[in-house]
C-alpha positions as CSV (number, residue, x, y, z in Angstrom):
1,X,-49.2,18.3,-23.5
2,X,-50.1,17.1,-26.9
3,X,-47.7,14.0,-26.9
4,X,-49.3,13.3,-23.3
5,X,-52.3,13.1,-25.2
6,X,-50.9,11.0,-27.7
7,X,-49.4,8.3,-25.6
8,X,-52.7,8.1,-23.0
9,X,-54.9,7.6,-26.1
10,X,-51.7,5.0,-27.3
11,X,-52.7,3.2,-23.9
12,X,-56.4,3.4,-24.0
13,X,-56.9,1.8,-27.8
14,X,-54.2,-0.8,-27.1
15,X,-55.6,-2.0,-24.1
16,X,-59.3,-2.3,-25.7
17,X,-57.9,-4.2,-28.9
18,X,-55.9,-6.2,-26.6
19,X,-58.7,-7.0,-24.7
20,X,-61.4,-7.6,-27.4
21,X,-58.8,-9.8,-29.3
22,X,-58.6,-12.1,-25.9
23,X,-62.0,-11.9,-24.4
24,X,-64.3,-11.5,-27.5
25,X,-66.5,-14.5,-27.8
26,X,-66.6,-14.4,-31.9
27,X,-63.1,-13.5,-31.4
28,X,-60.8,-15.2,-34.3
29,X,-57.7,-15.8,-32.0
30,X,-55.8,-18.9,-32.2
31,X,-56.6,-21.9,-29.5
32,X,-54.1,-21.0,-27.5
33,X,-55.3,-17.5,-27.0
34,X,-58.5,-18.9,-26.4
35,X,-57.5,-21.1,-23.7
36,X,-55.6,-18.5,-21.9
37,X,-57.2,-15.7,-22.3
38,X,-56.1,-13.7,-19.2
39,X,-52.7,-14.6,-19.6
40,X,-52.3,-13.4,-23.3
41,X,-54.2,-10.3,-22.0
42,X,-51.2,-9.4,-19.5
43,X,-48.0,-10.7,-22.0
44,X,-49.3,-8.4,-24.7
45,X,-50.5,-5.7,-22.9
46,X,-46.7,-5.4,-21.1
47,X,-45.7,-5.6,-24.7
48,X,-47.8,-2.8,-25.7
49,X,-46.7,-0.7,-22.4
50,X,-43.1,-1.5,-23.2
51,X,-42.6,0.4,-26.1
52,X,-44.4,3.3,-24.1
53,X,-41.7,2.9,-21.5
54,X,-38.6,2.8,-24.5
55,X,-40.3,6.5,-25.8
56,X,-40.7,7.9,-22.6
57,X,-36.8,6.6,-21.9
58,X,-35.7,8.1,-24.8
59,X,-36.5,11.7,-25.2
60,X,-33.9,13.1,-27.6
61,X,-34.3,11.3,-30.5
62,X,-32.7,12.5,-33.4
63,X,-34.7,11.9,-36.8
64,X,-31.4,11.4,-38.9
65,X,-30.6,8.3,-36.9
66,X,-34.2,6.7,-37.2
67,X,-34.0,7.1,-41.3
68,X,-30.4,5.9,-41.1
69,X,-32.1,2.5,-39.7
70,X,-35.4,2.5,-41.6
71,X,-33.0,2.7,-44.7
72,X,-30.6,1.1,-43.7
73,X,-32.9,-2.3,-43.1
74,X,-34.5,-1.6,-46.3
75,X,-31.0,-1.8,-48.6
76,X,-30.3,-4.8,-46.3
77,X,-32.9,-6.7,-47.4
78,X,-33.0,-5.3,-50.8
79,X,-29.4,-6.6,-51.4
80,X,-29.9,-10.1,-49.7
81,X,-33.2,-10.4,-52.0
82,X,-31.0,-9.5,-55.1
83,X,-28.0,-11.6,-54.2
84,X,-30.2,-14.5,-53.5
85,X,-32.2,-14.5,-56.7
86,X,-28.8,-14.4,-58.2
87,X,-27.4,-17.2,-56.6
88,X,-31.0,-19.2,-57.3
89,X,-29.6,-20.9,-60.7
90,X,-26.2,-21.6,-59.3
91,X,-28.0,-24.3,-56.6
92,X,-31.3,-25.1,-58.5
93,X,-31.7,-28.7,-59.7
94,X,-29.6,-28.2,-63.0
95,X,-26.9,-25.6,-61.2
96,X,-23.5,-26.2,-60.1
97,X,-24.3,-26.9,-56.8
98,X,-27.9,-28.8,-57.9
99,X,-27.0,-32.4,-55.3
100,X,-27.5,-30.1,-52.3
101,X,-29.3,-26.8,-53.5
102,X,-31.8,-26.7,-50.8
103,X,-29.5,-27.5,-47.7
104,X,-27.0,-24.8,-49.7
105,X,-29.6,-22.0,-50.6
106,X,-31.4,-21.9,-46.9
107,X,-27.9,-21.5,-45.5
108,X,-27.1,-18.2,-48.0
109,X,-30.3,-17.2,-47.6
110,X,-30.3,-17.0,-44.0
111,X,-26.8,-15.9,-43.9
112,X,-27.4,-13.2,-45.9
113,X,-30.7,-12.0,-44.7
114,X,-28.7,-11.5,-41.6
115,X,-25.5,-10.0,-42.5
116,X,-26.7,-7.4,-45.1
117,X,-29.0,-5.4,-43.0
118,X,-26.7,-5.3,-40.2
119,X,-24.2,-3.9,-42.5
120,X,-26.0,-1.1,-44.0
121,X,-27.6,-0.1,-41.1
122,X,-24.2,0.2,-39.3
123,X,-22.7,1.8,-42.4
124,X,-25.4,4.6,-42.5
125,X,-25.0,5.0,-38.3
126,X,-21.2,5.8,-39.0
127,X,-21.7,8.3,-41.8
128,X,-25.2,10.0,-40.8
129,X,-23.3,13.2,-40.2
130,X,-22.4,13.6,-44.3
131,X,-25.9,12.3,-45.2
132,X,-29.2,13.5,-45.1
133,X,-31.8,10.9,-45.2
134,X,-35.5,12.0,-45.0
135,X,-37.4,15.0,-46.7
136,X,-38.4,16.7,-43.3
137,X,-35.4,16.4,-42.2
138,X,-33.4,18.6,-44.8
139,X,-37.2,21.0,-44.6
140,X,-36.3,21.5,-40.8
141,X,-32.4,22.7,-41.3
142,X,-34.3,25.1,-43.9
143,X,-36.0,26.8,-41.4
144,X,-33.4,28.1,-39.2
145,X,-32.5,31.9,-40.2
146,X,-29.2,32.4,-42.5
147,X,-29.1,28.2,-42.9
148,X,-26.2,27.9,-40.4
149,X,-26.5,28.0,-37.0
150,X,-24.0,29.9,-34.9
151,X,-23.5,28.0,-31.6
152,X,-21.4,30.7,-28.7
153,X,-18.9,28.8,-25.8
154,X,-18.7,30.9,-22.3
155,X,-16.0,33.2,-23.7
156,X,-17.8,34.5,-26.4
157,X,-21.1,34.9,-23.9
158,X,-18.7,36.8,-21.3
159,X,-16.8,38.8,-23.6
160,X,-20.4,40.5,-24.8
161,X,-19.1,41.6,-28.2
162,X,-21.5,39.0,-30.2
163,X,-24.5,41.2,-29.0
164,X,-22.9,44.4,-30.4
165,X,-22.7,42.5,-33.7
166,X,-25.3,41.2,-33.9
167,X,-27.0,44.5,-33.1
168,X,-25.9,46.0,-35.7
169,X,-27.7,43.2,-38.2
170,X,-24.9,42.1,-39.8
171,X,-26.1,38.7,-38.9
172,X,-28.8,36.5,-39.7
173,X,-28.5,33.1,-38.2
174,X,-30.1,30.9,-35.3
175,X,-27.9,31.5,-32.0
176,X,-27.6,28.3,-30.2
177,X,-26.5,28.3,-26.3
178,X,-25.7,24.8,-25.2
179,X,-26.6,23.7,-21.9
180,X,-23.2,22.9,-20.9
181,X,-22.0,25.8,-21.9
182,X,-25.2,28.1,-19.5
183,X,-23.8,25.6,-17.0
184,X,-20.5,26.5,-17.0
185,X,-21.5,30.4,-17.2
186,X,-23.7,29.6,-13.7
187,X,-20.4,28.0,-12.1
188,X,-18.1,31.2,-13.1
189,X,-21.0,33.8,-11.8
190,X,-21.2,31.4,-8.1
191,X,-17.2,31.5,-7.9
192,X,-15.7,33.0,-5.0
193,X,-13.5,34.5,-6.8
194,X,-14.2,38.6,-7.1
195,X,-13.0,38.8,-10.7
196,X,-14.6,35.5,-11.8
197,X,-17.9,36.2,-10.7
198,X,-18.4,39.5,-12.3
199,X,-17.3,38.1,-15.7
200,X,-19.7,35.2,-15.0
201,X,-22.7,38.0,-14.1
202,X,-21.5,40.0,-17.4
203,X,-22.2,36.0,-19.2
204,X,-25.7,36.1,-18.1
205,X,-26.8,39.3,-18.7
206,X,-25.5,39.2,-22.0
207,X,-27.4,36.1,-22.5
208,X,-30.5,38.1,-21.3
209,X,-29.9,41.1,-23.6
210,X,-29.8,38.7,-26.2
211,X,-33.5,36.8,-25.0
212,X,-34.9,39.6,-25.1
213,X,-33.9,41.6,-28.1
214,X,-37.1,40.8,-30.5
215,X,-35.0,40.3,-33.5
216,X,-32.5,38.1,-32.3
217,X,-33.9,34.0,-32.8
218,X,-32.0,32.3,-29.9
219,X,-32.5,29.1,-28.3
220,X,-30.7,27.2,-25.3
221,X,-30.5,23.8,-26.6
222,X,-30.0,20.3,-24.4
223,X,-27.3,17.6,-25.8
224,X,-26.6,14.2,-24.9
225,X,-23.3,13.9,-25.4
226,X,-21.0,11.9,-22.7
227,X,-20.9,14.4,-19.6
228,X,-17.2,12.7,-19.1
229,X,-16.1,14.6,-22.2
230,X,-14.3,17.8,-21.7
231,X,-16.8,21.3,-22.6
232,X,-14.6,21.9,-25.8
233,X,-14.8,18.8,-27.4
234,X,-18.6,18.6,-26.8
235,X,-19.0,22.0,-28.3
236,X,-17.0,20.7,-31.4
237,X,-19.5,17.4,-31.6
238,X,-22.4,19.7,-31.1
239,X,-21.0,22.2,-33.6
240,X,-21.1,18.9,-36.3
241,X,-24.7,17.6,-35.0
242,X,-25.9,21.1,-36.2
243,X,-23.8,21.5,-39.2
244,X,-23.0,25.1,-37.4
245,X,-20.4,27.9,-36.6
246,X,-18.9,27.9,-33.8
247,X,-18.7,31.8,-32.2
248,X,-15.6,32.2,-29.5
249,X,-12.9,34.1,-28.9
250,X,-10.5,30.9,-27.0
251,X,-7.6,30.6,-29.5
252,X,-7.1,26.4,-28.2
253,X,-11.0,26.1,-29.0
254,X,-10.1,27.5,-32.4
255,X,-7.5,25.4,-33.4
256,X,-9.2,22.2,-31.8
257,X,-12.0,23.0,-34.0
258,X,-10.6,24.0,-37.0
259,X,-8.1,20.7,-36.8
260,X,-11.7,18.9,-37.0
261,X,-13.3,20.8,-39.8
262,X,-16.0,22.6,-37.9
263,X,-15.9,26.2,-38.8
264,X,-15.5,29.0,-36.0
265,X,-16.2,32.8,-35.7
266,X,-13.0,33.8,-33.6
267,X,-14.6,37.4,-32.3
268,X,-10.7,38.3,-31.5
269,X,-10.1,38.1,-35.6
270,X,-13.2,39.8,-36.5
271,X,-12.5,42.6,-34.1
272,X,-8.6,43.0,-36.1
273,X,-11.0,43.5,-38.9
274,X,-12.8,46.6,-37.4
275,X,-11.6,50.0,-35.8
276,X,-10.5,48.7,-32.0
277,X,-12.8,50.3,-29.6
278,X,-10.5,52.2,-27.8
279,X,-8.1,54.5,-29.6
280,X,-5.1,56.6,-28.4
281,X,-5.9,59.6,-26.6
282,X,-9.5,58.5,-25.3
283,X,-10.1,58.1,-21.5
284,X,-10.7,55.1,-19.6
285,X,-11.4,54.7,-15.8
286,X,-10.0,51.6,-14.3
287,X,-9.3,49.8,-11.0
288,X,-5.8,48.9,-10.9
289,X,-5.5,45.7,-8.9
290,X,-2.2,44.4,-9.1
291,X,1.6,44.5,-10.2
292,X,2.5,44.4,-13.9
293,X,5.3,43.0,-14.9
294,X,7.7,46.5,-16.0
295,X,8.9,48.5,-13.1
296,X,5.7,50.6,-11.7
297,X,3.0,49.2,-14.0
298,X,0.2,48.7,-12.6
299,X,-2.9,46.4,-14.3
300,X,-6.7,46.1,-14.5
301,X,-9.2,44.9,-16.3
302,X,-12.2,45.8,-18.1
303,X,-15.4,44.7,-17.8
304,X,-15.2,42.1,-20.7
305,X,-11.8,41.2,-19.1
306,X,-9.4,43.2,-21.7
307,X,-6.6,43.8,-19.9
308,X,-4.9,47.3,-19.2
309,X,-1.6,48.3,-18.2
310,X,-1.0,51.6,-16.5
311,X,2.4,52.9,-16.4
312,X,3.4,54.3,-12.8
313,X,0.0,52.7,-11.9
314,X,1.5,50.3,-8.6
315,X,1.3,53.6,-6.4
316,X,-2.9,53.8,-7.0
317,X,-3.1,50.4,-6.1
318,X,-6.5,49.3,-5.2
319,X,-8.1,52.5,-6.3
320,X,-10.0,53.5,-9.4
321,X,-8.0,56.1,-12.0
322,X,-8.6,58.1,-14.8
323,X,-6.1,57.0,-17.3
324,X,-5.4,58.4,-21.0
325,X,-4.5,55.4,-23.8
326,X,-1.4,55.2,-25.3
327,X,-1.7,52.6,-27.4
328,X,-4.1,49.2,-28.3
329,X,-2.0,45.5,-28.7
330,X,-4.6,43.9,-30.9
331,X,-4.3,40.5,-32.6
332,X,-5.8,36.9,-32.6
333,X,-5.3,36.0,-28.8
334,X,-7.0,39.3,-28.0
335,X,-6.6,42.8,-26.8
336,X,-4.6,44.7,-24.2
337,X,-4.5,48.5,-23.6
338,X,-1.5,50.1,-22.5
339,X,-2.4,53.5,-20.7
340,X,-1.1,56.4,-18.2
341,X,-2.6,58.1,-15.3
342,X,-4.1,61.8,-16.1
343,X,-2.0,64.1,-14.0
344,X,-0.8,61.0,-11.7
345,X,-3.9,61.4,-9.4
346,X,-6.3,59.1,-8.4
347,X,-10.5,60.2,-8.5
C-alpha cells in the first residue's frame, strides 16, 4: 500500500512540474518549449510515466545488483578521468603527440569514457555474489536469525524430520521455502498416485506445523530464476543468492551442491549422528503392500516413506501387521527397517 502511495504521489508532482515548466507564462523554458508547449507536455510526461512502467515491470529487484552498477559507473568514470589527465601532457602542445593533440585527446577521451564504465560495471555484475556493496545491504543479511539461512527442497519438507529438530532448539536460523519447491510439494499431494499423494499431504502439513510454531522464523520466498532450469539446480542458485544452507535428505542434490560449493544439511547424515528412532525389539504397525525382493518378504512404508521389510510378510499382503524390529540399515542414502510379524497374524 505504501509504495502505491509512493508512485501515485510520483505521478501527481511530475505531472504538475511538467506542466508548470510547459504552460507557465514566467516560465524559463527554452524557445522551443515555448513554442510547443503541448507537445513537450506529452513527450516528457511519457518520459516521466515510463520509468513508472520499468518499476512496476520489475518487481524483484535485488539491491546488490543496483550498487554493483551505481559503482560500477562511478570507478568507470573515475579511471577514464585518471587515465585521461595522465595522457593530457603526452598530446598537449609541447607532448609527443603535440601536431594533433586535440583530434588525438577527444578520440581517448571519448573512447575511454565509454569503455571503462562498461567494464566495471560488467566486472562487478559477474562477481556480485563474492562482494557486498552497500551498507544496508550487509545490515539486512544481519538480521536474519543464526546469520545463515537454511533453505529445505520437497524431501526434507516430506520426510518431516527438520520440524523434530528444529523443535528441539538446536537451531537458530531463517527457514526459507522456495516457491518452486511449495510447487512441487502441491503437484506430489494432487498425484494420483496413493503413495505419492500421502507423502505430498505429510509435505504440507509439515510446512504448516512449522508456520505456525511461534518460535520458528519461516518465510516462503519467490525467485526469478529461468523456470527452464531443472528444481535442483535452482535450489543450488538460490542457495548462493542467499549465501544459505541447503537442508535435504536427496544424496544427487548433495553432491550437485557440494560439487558447487554451496553447503547442505543432509538430514540422512545428521540422523547417523543420533540414536535411529526405531531400535530392535520395538513394535511397528505397517501395511505391507507389495513383494520384497528375498523369498516371502513382504515391504511397506512409513509415513515419512522409510522403508520396511517384513520377513514372511507376502502372505498379509494388503493388510496392516503388527511387526517386531530386528534390525535398522542406517547410512547416508537413508533408512530401512527390517522386521517380522508378531505371532504371524494379522490385526
Amino acid at each position: 500500500m505504501l509504495l502505491l502511495i509512493i508512485r501515485a504521489l510520483y505521478t501527481v508532482i511530475a505531472v504538475g512540474a511538467i506542466a508548470t515548466f510547459c504552460f507557465a507564462k514566467d516560465s524559463a523554458a527554452p524557445p522551443v518549449v515555448v513554442e510547443n508547449p503541448v507537445a513537450t507536455f506529452v513527450v516528457l510526461v511519457m518520459g516521466a510515466l515510463s520509468i513508472l512502467l520499468i518499476d512496476v515491470l520489475t518487481p524483484r529487484k535485488r539491491v546488490e545488483v543496483i550498487s554493483a552498477i551505481y559503482f560500477g559507473l562511478l570507478i568507470g568514470v573515475l579511471l577514464a578521468y585518471l587515465f585521461n589527465l595522465a595522457l593530457d601532457p603526452l598530446f598537449s602542445a609541447g607532448g609527443v603527440f603535440g601536431q594533433n593533440g586535440p583530434g588525438f585527446d577527444a578520440a581517448i577521451s571519448m573512447m575511454s569514457l565509454l569503455l571503462l564504465p562498461y567494464l566495471c560495471i560488467t566486472f562487478l555484475m559477474q562477481t556480485k555474489d563474492q562482494f557486498r556493496f552497500v551498507i544496508p545491504y550487509v545490515e539486512f543479511a544481519r538480521e536474519l536469525r543464526g546469520g545463515r539461512p537454511m533453505i529445505l527442497d520437497s524431501s526434507a519438507l516430506i520426510d518431516g524430520r527438520i520440524v523434530d529438530v528444529i523443535e528441539t532448539n538446536i537451531i537458530d536460523a531463517q527457514i526459507l521455502v522456495p516457491q518452486f519447491i511449495l510447487q512441487e510439494v502441491q503437484d506430489i499431494a494432487d498425484s494420483h498416485d496413493k503413495v505419492r499423494r500421502s507423502r505430498g499431504r505429510r509435505g504440507l502439513d509439515m510446512l504448516r506445523k512449522l508456520q505456525q510454531d511461534p518460535k520458528v522464523d519461516i518465510k516462503v520466498v519467490e525467485s526469478n530464476l529461468a523456470s527452464d532450469r531443472t528444481i535442483d539446480q535452482r535450489l543450488v542458485e538460490l542457495s548462493k543468492q542467499y549465501n544459505g544452507r541447503m537442508v535435504t535428505n536427496d544424496v544427487n542434490l548433495n553432491k550437485l551442491a557440494g560439487v558447487q560449493g554451496v553447503d547442505v544439511i543432509n538430514l540422512n547424515e545428521v540422523a547417523s549422528a543420533l540414536k535411529p528412532k526405531f531400535i530392535p525389539g520395538e513394535h511397528v504397525r505397517i501395511r505391507i503392500m507389495k513383494e520384497g525382493e528375498g523369498a516371502g518378504q513382504g515391504i511397506g512404508y512409513l509415513d515419512d516413506g522409510t522403508m520396511v521389510v517384513v520377513e514372511q510378510g507376502t502372505r498379509e499382503m494388503g493388510k496392516e501387521v503388527d511387526t517386531i524390529v530386528t534390525s535398522v540399515l542406517q547410512n547416508n542414502a537413508g533408512r530401512m527397517i527390517f522386521s517380522r510379524l508378531i505371532d504371524g497374524v494379522a490385526k
